[in-house]
C-alpha positions as CSV (number, residue, x, y, z in Angstrom):
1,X,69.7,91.9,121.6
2,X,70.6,93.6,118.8
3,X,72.1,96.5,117.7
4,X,69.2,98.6,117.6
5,X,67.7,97.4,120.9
6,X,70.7,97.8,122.5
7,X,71.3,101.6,121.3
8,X,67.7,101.8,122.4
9,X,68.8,101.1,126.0
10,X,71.2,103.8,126.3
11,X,69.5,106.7,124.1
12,X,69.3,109.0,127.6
13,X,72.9,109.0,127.1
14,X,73.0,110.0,123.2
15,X,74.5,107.8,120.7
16,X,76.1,104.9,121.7
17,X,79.1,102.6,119.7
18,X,78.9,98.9,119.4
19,X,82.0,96.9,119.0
20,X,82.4,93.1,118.7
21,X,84.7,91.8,121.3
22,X,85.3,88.3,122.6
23,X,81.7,86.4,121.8
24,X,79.4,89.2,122.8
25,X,79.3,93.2,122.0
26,X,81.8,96.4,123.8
27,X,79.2,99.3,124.2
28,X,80.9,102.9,124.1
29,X,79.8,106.3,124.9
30,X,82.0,108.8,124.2
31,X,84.6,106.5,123.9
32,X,84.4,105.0,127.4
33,X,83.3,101.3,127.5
34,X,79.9,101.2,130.1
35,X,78.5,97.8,129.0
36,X,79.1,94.7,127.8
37,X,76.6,92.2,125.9
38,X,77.6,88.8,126.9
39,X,75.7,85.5,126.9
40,X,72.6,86.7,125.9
41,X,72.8,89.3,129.1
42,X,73.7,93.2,129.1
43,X,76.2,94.2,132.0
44,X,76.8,97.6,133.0
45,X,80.2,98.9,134.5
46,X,80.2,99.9,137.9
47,X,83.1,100.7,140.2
48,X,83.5,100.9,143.8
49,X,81.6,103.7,144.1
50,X,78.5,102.1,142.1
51,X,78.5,98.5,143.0
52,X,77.1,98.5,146.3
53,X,73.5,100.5,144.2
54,X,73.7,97.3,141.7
55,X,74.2,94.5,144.8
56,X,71.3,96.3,146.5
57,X,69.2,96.6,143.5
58,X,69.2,92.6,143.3
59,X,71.7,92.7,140.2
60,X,74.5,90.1,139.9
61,X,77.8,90.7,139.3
62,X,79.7,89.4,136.2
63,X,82.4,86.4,137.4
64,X,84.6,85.2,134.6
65,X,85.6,81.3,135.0
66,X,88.3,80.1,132.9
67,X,89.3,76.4,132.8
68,X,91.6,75.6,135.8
69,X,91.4,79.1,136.8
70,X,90.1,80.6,140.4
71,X,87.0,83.4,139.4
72,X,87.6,86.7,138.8
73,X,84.9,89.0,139.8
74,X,84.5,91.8,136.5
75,X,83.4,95.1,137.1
76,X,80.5,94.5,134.9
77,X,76.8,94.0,136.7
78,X,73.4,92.8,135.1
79,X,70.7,95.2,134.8
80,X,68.0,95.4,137.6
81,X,64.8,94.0,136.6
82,X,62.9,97.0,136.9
83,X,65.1,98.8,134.8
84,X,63.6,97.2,131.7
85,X,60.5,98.4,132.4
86,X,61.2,101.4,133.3
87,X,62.8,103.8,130.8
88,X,63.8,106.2,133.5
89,X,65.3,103.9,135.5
90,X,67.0,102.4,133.0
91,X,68.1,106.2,132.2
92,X,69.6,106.2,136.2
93,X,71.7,102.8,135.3
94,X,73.4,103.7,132.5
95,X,74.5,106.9,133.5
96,X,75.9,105.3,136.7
97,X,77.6,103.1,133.8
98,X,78.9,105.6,132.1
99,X,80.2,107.8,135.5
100,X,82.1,104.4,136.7
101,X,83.5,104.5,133.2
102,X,84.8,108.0,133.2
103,X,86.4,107.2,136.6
104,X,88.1,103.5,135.3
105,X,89.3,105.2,132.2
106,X,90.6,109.0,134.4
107,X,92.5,106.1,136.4
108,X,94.5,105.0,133.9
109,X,95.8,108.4,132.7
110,X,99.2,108.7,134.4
111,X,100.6,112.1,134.7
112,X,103.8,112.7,132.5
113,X,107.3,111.8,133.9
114,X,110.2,114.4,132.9
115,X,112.6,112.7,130.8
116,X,115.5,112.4,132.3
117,X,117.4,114.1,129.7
118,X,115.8,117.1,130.4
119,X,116.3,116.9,134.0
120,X,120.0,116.6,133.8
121,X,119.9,119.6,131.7
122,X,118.1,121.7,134.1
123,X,120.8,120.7,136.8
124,X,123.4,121.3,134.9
125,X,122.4,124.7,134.1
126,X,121.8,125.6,137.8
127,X,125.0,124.3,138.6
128,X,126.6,126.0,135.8
């Protein structure tokens, strides 16, 4: 799949970037990674909330095997079948993609600690 056919896939979402990572394509909207391209196969993200809609739809999920490794399920999922053919469908998926993105990425976001400094000089001032 190339580039084209790939931003082709996700154009109900608007424009989508296309990075090279590992032996396959990172696919980006917005800045938030929804898909990879992989072995000649397109993966969506999908989440806890999302999986069990892929699993039911008859789509596998992505299980990374490294040499002398146990498997490590990914969060990524094929596409269902009738998504292909379907370009409303395939509008459904991706967005699911992109919402399990949002949520990964709003995970990661930590709030900000008070630096300690500053806290000691709060205390001090109270006590002072």
């Amino acid at each position: 799949m190339d580039n084209v056919e790939i931003e082709e896939v996700f154009s109900s979402l608007g424009p989508v970037g296309i990075k090279r990572m590992f032996s396959g394509k990172g696919i980006y909207h917005q800045g938030v990674i929804i898909a990879l391209y992989l072995f000649d196969e397109l993966m969506l993200k999908a989440d806890a909330q999302t999986a069990p809609a892929f699993s039911t739809a008859g789509a596998r999920q992505w299980v990374y095997q490294r040499e002398g490794k146990n498997p490590v399920a990914m969060p990524y999922w094929s596409v269902p079948e009738d998504a292909y053919d379907d370009p409303d469908e395939m509008a459904k998926w991706v967005r699911l993609a992109f919402e399990a993105g949002l949520r990964a990425e709003a995970a990661k976001v930590k709030p900000a600690r008070p630096r300690g400094s500053a806290q000691m000089r709060q205390k001090r001032a109270r006590e002072g």
